[in-house]
LOVEXBA-656617 format. One line per 8 residues: number of its first residue (from 0); their letters; for each residue x, y, z of C-alpha. Coordinates in steps of 0.001 Angstrom, whole numbers, always signed. Layout:
# residues N
NUM = a = X Y Z; ... $
# end
This chain:
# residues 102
0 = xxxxxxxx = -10633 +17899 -24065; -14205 +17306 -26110; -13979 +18359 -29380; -17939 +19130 -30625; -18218 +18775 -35091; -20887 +20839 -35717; -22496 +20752 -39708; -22056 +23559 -41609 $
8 = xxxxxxxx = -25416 +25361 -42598; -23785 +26406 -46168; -21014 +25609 -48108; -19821 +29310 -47122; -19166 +28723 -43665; -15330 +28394 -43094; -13607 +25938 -44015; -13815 +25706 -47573 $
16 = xxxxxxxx = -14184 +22419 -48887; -10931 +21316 -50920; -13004 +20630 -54084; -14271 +24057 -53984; -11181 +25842 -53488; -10044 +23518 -57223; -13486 +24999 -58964; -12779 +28459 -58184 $
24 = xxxxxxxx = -9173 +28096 -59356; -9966 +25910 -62322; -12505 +28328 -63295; -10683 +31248 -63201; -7770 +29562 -64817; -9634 +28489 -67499; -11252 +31883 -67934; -8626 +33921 -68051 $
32 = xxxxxxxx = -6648 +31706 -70454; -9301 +31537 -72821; -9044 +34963 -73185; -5739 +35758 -73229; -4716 +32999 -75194; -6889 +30801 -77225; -10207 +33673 -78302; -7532 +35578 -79885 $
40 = xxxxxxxx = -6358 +32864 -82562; -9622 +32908 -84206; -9462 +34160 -87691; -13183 +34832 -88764; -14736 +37908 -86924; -18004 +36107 -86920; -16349 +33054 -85216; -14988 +34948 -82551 $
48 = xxxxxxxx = -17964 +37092 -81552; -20109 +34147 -81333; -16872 +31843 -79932; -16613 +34524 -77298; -20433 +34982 -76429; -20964 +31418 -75845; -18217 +30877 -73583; -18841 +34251 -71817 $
56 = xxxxxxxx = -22121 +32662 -71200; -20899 +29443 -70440; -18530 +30992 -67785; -20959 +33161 -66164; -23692 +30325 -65968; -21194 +28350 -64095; -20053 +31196 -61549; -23688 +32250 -60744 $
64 = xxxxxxxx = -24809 +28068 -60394; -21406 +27755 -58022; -22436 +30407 -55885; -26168 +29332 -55657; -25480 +25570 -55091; -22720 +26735 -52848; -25165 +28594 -50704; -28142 +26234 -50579 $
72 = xxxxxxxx = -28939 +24899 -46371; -28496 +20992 -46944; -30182 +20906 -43770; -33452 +21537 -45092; -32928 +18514 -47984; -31731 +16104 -45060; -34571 +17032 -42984; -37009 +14050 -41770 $
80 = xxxxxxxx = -40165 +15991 -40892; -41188 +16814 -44476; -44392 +14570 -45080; -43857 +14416 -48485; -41236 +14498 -51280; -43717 +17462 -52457; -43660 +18461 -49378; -39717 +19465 -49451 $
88 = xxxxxxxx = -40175 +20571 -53052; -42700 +23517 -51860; -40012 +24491 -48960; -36850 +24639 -51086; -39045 +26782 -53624; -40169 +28940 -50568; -36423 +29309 -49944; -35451 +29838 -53384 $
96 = xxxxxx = -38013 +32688 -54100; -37266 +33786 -50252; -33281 +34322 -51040; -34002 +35649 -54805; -35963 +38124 -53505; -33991 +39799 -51115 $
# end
């Protein structure tokens, strides 16, 4: 029996790598103990607000780089037939604007 490996286009496509599986869970974990436990020991009102804003942003900036970098096609950054490393610059912005769009 031949077994064929074929490369994944995106770090979506089944199976997850191990590593990502331990981001997801770290992140959560850390997440949702930070706000169970640790935002609510802060004394000052001002502390916490800001405390709380700058890890909320932290968190989110984290979840929404995950996902992108998760779902970028490696096969495009590995590809030989760009001229240029300009070249591959224009066609991962292409992609970029090409996903963000819709």
């Amino acid at each position: 029996m031949h077994l064929s490996i074929t490369a994944r286009r995106h770090g979506w496509q089944r199976p997850l790598h191990p590593l990502q599986i331990v981001e997801i869970s770290v992140l959560c974990f850390l997440v949702a103990s930070f706000y169970c436990f640790l935002g609510i020991f802060l004394s000052n009102k001002i502390a916490e607000i800001t405390f709380i804003t700058v890890f909320s942003f932290a968190a989110v900036s984290t979840a929404v780089l995950f996902i992108r970098c998760t779902a970028i096609d490696f096969v495009i950054l590995r590809s030989k037939s760009t001229a240029s490393t300009a070249g591959l610059a224009i066609v991962v912005l292409r992609d970029l604007i090409i996903t963000a769009g819709g």
